[in-house]
HTML snippet that shows the backbone in 3Dmol.js (N, CA, C, O; Angstrom):
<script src="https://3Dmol.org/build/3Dmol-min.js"></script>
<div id="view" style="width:600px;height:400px;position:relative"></div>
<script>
const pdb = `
ATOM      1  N   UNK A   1      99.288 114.223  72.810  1.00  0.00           N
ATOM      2  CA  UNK A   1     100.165 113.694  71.785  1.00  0.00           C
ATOM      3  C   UNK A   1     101.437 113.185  72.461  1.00  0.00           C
ATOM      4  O   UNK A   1     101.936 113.829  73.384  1.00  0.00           O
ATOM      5  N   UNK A   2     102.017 111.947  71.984  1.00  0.00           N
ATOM      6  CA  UNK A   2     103.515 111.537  72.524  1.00  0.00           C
ATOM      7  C   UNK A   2     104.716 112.429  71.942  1.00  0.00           C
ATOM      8  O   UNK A   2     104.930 112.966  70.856  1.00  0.00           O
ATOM      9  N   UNK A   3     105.442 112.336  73.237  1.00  0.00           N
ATOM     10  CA  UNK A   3     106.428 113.051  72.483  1.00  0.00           C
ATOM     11  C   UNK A   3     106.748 112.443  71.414  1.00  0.00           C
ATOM     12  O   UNK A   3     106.312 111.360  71.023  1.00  0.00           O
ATOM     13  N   UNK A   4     107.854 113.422  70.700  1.00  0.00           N
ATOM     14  CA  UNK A   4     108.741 113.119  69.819  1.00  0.00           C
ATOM     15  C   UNK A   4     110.234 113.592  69.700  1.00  0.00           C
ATOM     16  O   UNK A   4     110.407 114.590  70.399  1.00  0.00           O
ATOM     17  N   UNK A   5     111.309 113.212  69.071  1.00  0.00           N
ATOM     18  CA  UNK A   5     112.287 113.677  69.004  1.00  0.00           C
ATOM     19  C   UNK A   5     113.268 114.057  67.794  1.00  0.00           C
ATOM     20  O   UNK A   5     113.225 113.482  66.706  1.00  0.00           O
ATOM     21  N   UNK A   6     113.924 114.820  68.028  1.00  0.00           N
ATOM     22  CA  UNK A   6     114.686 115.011  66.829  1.00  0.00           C
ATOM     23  C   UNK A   6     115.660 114.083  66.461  1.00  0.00           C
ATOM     24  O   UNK A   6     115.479 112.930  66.853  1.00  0.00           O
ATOM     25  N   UNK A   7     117.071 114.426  65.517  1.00  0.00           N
ATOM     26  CA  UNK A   7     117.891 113.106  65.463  1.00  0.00           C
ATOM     27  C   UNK A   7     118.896 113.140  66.668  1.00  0.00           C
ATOM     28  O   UNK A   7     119.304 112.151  67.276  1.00  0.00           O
ATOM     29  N   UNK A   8     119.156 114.176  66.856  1.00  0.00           N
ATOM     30  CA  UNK A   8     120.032 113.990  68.157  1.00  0.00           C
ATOM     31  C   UNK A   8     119.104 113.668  69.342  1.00  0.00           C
ATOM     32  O   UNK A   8     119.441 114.120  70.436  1.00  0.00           O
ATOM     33  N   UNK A   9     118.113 113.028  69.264  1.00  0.00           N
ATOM     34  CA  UNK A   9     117.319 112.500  70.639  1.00  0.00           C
ATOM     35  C   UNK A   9     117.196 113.739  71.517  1.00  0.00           C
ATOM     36  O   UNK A   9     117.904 113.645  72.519  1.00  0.00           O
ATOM     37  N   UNK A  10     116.403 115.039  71.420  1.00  0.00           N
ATOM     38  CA  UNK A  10     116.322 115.961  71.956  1.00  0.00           C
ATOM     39  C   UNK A  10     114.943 116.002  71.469  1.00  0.00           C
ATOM     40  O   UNK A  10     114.476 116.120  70.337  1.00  0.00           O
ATOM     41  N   UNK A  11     114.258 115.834  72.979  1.00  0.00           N
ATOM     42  CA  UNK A  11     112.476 115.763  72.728  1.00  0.00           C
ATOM     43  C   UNK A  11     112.281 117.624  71.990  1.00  0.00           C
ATOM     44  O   UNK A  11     113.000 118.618  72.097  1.00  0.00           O
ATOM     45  N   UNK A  12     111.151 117.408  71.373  1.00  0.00           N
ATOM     46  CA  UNK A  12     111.192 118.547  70.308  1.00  0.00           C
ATOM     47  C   UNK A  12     110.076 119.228  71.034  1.00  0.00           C
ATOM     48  O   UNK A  12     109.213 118.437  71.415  1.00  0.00           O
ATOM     49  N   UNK A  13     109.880 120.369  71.300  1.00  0.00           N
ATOM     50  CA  UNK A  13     108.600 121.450  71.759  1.00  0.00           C
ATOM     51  C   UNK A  13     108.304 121.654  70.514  1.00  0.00           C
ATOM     52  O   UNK A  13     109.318 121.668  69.817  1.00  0.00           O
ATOM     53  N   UNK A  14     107.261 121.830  69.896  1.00  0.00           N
ATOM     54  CA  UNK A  14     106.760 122.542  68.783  1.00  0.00           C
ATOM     55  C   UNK A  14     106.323 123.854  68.847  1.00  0.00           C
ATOM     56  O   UNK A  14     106.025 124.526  67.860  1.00  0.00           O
ATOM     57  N   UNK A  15     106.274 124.281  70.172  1.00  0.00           N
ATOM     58  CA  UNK A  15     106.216 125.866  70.394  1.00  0.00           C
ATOM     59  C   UNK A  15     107.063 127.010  70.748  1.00  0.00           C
ATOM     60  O   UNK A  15     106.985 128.186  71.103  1.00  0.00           O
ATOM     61  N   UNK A  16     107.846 126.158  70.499  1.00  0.00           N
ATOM     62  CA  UNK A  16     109.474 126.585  70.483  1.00  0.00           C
ATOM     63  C   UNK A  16     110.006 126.784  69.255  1.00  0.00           C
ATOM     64  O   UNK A  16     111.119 127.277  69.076  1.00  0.00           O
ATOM     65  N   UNK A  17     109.065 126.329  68.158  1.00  0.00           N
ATOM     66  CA  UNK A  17     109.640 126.199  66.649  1.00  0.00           C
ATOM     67  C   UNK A  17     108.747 127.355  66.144  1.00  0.00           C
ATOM     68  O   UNK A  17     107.540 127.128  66.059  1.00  0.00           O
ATOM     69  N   UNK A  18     109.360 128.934  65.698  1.00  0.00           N
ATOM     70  CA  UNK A  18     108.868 129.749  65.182  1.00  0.00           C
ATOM     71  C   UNK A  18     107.957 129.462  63.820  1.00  0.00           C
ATOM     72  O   UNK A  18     108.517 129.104  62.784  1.00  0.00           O
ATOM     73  N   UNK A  19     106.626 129.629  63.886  1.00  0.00           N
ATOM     74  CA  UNK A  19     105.764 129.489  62.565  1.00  0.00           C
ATOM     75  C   UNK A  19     105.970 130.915  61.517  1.00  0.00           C
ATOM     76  O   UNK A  19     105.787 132.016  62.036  1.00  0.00           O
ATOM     77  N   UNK A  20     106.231 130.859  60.515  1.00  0.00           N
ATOM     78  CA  UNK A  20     106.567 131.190  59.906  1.00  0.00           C
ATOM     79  C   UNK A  20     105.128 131.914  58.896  1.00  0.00           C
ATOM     80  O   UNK A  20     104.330 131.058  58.512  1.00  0.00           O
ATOM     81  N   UNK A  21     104.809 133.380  58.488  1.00  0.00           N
ATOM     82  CA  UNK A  21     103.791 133.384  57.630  1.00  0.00           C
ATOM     83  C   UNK A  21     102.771 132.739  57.312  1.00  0.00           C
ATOM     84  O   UNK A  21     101.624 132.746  57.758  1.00  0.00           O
ATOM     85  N   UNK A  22     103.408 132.010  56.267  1.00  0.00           N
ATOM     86  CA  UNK A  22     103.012 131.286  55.414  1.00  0.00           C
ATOM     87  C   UNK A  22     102.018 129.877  56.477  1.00  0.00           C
ATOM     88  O   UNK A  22     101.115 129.202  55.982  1.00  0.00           O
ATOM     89  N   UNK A  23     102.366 129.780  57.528  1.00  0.00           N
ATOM     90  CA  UNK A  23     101.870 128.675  58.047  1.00  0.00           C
ATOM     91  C   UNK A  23     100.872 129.489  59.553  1.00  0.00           C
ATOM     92  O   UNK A  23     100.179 128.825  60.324  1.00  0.00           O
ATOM     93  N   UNK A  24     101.000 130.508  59.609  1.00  0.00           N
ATOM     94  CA  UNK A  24      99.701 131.328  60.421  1.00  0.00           C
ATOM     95  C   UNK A  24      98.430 131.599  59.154  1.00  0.00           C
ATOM     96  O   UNK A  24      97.411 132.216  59.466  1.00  0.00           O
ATOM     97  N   UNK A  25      98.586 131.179  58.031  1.00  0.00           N
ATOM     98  CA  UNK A  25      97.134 131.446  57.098  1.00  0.00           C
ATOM     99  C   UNK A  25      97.335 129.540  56.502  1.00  0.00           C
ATOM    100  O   UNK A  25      97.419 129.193  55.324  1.00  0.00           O
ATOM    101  N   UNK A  26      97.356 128.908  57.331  1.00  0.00           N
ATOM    102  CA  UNK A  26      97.915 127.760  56.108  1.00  0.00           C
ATOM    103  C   UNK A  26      96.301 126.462  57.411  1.00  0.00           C
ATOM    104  O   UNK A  26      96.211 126.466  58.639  1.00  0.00           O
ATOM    105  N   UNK A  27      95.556 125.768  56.549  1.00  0.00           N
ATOM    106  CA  UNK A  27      94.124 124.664  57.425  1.00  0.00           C
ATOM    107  C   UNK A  27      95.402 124.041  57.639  1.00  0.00           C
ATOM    108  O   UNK A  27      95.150 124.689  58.655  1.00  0.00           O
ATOM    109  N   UNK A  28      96.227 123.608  57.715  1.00  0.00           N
ATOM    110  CA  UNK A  28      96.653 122.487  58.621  1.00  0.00           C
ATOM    111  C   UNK A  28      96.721 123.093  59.595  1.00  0.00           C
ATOM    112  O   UNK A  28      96.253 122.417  60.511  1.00  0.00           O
ATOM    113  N   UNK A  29      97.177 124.360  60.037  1.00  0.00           N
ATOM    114  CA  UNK A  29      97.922 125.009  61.657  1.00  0.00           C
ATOM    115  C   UNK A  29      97.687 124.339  62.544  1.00  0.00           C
ATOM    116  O   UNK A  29      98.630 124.044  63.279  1.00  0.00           O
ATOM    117  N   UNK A  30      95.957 123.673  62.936  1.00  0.00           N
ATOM    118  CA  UNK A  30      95.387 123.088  63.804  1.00  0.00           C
ATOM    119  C   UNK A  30      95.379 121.645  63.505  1.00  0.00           C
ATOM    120  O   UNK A  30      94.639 121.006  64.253  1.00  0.00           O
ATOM    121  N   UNK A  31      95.905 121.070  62.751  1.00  0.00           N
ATOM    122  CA  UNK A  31      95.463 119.626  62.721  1.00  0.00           C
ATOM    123  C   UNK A  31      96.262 118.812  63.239  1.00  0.00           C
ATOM    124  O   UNK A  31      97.300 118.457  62.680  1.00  0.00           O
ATOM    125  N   UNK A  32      95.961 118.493  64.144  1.00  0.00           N
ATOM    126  CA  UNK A  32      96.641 117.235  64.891  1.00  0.00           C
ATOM    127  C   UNK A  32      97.633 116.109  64.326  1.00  0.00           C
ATOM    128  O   UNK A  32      98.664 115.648  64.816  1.00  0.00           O
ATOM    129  N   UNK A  33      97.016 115.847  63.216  1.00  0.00           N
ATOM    130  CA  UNK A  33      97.580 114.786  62.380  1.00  0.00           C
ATOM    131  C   UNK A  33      98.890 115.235  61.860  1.00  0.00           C
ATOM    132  O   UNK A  33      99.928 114.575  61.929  1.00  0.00           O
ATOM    133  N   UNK A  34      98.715 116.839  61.142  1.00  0.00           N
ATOM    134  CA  UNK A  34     100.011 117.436  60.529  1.00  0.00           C
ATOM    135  C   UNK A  34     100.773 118.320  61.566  1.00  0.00           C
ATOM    136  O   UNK A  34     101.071 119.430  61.124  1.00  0.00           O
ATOM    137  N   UNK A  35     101.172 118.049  62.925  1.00  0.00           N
ATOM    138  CA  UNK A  35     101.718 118.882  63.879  1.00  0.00           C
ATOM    139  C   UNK A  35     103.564 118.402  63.721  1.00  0.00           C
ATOM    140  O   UNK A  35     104.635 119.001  63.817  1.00  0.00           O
ATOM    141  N   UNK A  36     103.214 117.293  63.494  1.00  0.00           N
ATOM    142  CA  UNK A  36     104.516 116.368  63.871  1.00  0.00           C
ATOM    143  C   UNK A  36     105.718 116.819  62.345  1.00  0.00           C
ATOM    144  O   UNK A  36     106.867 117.261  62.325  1.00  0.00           O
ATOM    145  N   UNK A  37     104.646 116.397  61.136  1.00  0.00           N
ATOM    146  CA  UNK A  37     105.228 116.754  59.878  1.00  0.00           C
ATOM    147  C   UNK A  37     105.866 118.089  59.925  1.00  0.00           C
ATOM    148  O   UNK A  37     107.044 118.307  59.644  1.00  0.00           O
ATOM    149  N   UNK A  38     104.843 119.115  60.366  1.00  0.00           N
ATOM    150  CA  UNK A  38     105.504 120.886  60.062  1.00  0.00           C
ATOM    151  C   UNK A  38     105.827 120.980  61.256  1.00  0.00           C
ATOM    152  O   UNK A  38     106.206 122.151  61.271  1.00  0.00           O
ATOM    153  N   UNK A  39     105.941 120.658  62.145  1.00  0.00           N
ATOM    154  CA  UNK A  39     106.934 120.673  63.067  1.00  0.00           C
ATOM    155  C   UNK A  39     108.733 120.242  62.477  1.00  0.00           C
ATOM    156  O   UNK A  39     109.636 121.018  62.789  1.00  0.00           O
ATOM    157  N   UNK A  40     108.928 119.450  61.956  1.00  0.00           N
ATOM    158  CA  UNK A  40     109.633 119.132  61.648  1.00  0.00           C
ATOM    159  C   UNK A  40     110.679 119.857  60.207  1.00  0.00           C
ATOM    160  O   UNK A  40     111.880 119.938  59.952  1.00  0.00           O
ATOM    161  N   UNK A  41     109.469 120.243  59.591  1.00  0.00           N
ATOM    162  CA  UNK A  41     109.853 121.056  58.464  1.00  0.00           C
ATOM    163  C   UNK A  41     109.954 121.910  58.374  1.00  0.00           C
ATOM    164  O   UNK A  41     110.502 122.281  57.337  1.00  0.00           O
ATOM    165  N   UNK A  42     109.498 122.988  59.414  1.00  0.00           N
ATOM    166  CA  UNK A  42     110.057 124.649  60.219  1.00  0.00           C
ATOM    167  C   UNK A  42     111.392 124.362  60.805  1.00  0.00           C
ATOM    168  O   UNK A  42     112.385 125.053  60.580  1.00  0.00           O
ATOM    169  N   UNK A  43     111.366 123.149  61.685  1.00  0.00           N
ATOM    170  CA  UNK A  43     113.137 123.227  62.032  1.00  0.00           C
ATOM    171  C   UNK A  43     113.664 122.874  61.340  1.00  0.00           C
ATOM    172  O   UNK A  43     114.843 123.069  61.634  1.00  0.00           O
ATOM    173  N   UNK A  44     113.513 122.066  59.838  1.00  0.00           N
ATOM    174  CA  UNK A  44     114.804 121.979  58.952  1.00  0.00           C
ATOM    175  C   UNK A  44     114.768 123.184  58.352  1.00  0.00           C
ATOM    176  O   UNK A  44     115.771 123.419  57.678  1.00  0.00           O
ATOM    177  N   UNK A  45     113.744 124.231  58.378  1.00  0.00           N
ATOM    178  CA  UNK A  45     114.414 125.641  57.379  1.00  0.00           C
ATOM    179  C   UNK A  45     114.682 126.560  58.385  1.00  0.00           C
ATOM    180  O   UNK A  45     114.600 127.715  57.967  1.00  0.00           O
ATOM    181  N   UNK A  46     114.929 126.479  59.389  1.00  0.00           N
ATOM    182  CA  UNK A  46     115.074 127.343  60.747  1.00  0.00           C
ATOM    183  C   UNK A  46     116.141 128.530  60.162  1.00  0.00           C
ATOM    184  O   UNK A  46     117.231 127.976  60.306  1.00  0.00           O
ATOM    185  N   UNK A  47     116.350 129.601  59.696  1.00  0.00           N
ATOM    186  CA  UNK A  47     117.324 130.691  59.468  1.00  0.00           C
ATOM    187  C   UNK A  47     117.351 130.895  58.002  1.00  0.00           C
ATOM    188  O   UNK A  47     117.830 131.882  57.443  1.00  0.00           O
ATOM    189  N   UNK A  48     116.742 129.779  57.372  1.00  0.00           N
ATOM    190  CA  UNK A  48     116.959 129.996  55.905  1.00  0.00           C
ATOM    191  C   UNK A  48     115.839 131.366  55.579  1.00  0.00           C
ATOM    192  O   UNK A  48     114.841 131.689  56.222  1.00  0.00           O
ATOM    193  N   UNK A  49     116.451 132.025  54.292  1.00  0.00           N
ATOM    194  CA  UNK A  49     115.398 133.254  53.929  1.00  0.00           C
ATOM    195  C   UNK A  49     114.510 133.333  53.653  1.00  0.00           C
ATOM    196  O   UNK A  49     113.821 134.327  53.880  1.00  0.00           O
ATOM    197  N   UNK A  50     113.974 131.908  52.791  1.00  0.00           N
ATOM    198  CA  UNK A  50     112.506 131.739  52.383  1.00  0.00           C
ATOM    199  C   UNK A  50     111.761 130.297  53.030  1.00  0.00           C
ATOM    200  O   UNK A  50     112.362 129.231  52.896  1.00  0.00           O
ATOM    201  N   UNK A  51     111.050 130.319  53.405  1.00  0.00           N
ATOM    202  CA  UNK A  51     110.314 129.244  53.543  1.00  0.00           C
ATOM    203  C   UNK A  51     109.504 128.672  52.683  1.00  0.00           C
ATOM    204  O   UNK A  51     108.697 129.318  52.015  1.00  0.00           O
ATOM    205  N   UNK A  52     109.672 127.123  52.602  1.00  0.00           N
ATOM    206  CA  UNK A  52     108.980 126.579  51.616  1.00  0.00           C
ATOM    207  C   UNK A  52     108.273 125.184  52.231  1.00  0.00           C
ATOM    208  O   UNK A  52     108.797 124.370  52.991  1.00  0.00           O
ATOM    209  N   UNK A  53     106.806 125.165  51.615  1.00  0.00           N
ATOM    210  CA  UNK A  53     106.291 124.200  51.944  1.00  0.00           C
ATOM    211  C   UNK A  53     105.207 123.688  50.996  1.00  0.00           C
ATOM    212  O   UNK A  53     104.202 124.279  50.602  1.00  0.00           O
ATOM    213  N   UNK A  54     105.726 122.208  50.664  1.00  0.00           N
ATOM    214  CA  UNK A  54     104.559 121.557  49.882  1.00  0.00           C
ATOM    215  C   UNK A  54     103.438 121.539  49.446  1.00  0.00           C
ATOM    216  O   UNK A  54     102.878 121.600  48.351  1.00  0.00           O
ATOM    217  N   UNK A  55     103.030 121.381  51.157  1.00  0.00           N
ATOM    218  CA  UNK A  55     101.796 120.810  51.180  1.00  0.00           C
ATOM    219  C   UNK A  55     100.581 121.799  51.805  1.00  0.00           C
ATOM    220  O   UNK A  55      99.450 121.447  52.141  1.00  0.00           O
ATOM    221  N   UNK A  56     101.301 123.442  51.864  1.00  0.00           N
ATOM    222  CA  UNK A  56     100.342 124.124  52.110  1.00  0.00           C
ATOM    223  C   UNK A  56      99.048 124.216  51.800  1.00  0.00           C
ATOM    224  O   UNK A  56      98.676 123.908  50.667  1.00  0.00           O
ATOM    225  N   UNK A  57      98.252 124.609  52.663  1.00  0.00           N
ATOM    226  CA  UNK A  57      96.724 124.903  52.000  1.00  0.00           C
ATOM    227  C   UNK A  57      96.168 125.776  52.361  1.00  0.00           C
ATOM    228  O   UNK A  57      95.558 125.567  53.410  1.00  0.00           O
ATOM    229  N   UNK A  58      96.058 127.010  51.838  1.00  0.00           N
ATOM    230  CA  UNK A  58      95.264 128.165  52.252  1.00  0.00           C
ATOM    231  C   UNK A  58      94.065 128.144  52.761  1.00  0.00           C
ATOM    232  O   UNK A  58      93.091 127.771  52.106  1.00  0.00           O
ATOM    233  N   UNK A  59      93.999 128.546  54.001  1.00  0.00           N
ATOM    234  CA  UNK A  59      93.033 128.676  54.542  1.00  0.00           C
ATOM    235  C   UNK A  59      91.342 129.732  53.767  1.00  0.00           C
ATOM    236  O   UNK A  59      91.306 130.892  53.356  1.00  0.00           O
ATOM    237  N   UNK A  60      90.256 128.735  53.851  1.00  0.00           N
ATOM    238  CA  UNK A  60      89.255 129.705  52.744  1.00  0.00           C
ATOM    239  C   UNK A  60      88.597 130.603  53.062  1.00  0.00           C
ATOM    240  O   UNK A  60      87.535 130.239  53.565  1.00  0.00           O
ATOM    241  N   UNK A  61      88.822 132.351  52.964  1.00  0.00           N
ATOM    242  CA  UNK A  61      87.842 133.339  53.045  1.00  0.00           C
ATOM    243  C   UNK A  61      86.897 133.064  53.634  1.00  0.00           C
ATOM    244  O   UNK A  61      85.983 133.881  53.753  1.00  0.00           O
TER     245      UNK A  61
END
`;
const viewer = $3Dmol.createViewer("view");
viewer.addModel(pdb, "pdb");
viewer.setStyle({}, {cartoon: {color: "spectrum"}});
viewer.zoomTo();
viewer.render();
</script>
């Protein structure tokens, strides 16, 4: 995958960005396509108390 960056132009690790619950039981975890999106949307809630996300999808039994 190419990098990417944040707004201050600071290439972003995504494994550096703590996953949160909700996104260790969530089918995207692995998808390539959605790395960049929840990458992005773990560091805008980075410290906040709850995490929230859209477009979760529970992973099926």
């Amino acid at each position: 995958m190419a990098p990417y960056f944040d707004d201050d132009g600071t290439e972003v690790n995504p494994d550096l960005i703590p996953k949160p619950g909700l996104c260790l039981v969530c089918g995207k975890l692995n998808d390539l396509n959605e790395e960049i999106p929840c990458t992005l949307n773990r560091m805008d809630q980075r410290g906040e108390d709850d995490f929230i996300c859209f477009v979760f999808e529970k992973i099926d039994d």
